[in-house]
N, C-alpha and C positions, 0 to 999 in steps of 0.2 A: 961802578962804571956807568956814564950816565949811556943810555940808547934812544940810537934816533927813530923818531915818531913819525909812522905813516900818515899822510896826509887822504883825507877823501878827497875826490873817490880812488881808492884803491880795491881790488876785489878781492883781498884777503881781510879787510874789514865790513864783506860783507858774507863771510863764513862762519858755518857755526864751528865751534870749535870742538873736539874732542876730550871726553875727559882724562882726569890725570891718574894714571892706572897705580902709581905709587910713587912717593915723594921720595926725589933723588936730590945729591949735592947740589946738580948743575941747576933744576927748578929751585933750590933755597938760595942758589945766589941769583939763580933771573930776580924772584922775588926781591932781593934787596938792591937789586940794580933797577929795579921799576919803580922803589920807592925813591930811590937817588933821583931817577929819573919824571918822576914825578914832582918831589917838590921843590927842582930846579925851575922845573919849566915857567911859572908853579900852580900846581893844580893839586884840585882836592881826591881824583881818583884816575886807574888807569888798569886797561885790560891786557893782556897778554900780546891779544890780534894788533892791538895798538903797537904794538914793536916786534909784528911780524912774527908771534910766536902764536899757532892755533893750539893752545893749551889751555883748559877752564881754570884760570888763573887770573886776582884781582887783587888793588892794593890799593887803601882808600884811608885819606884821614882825614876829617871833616874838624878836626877840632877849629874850632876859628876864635875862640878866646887868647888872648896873647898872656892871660894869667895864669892858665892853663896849660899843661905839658901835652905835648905831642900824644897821638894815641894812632900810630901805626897802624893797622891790620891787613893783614896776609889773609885770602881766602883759597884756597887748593878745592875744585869741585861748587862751587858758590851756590844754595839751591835754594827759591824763593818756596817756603812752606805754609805760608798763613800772608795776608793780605787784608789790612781795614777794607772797611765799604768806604768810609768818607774819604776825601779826596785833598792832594796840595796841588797846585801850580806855583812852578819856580821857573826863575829864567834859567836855563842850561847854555851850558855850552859842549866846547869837548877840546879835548889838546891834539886833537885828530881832524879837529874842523876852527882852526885858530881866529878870532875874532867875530867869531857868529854867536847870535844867542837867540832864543827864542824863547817863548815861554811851552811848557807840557806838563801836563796835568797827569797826575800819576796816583796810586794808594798812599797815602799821608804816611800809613804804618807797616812796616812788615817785618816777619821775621823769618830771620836765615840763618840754615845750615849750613855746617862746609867744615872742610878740615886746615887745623893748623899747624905750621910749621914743623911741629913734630909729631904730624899725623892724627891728631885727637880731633874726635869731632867735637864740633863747638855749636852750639846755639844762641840767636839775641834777637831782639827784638827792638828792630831801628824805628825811631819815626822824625819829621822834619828832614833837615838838607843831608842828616846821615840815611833815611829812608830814600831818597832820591836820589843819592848818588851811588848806592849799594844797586838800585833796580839797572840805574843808568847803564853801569860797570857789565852786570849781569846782560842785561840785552847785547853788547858789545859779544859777549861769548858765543851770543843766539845768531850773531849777523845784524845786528839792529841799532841803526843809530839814531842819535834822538832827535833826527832832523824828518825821522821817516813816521815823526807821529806829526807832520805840519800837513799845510794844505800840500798840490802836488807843485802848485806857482812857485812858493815860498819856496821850498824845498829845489828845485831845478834853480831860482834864482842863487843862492846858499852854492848849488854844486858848479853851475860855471863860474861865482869867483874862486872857489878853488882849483877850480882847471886853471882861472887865469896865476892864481896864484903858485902853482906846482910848476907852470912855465917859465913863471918870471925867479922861482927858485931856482930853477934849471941853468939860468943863462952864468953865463962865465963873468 
């Protein structure tokens, strides 16, 4: 079932979230309703807070070759353990902040814990646009979006077209 996406600024996307004390039915089908929900939209990843669940919950699929199959991932707990020194800058965006992008500059490489779908912890080490949308994802859980790594201009310019845009959703 696909679920609708909060729009910033809302202030449940700027909470950290809680972790997930044990995987239940109802989180393995949020998890697959996020991914529905994801690459309808279509985006390459998506936080839990982003559909109004504060649960440390993420689902990301960066594959972008079309020769290539889908490669899913469910993260339960998502925790950044190691971090390269050298650095990417990518343009982001978010499906929380629709038609913005900006560039930010992030650790090229990292690797991450978390638990999967049936509770086994898992470890890997991302680097490039699966590095950056895994960290992306993760700050979403912390309160953080990736507009709050801009100047404070950019950023306030970024949040009143969403105000104008959350208005003009509104109207009948």
């Amino acid at each position: 079932m696909k679920l609708p996406i909060l729009i910033h600024p809302d202030p449940r996307l700027k909470k950290a979230c809680a972790p997930v004390p044990d995987l239940s039915d109802d989180l393995r089908a949020l998890a697959k309703d996020m991914l529905e929900t994801m690459y309808d939209a279509p985006g390459i990843g998506l936080a839990a807070p982003q559909v109004g669940v504060l649960s440390r919950l993420i689902v990301l699929d960066c594959q972008k070759d079309e020769n290539s199959a889908p490669r899913p991932l469910v993260m339960f707990n998502p925790e950044i353990v190691a971090l390269s020194e050298d650095v990417n800058v990518y343009e982001e965006g978010c499906l929380s902040i629709p038609d913005q992008y900006a560039e930010v500059t992030r650790p090229e490489a990292v690797t991450v814990a978390w638990l999967d779908e049936a509770g086994n912890p898992q470890e890997e080490e991302f680097d490039g646009l699966w590095a950056t949308c895994v960290q992306h994802e993760i700050d979403h859980l912390n309160g953080k979006l990736f507009i709050d790594y801009l100047k404070p201009l950019k950023r306030q310019m970024i949040t009143r077209k969403m105000v104008k845009l959350k208005r003009e959703m509104a109207r009948p």
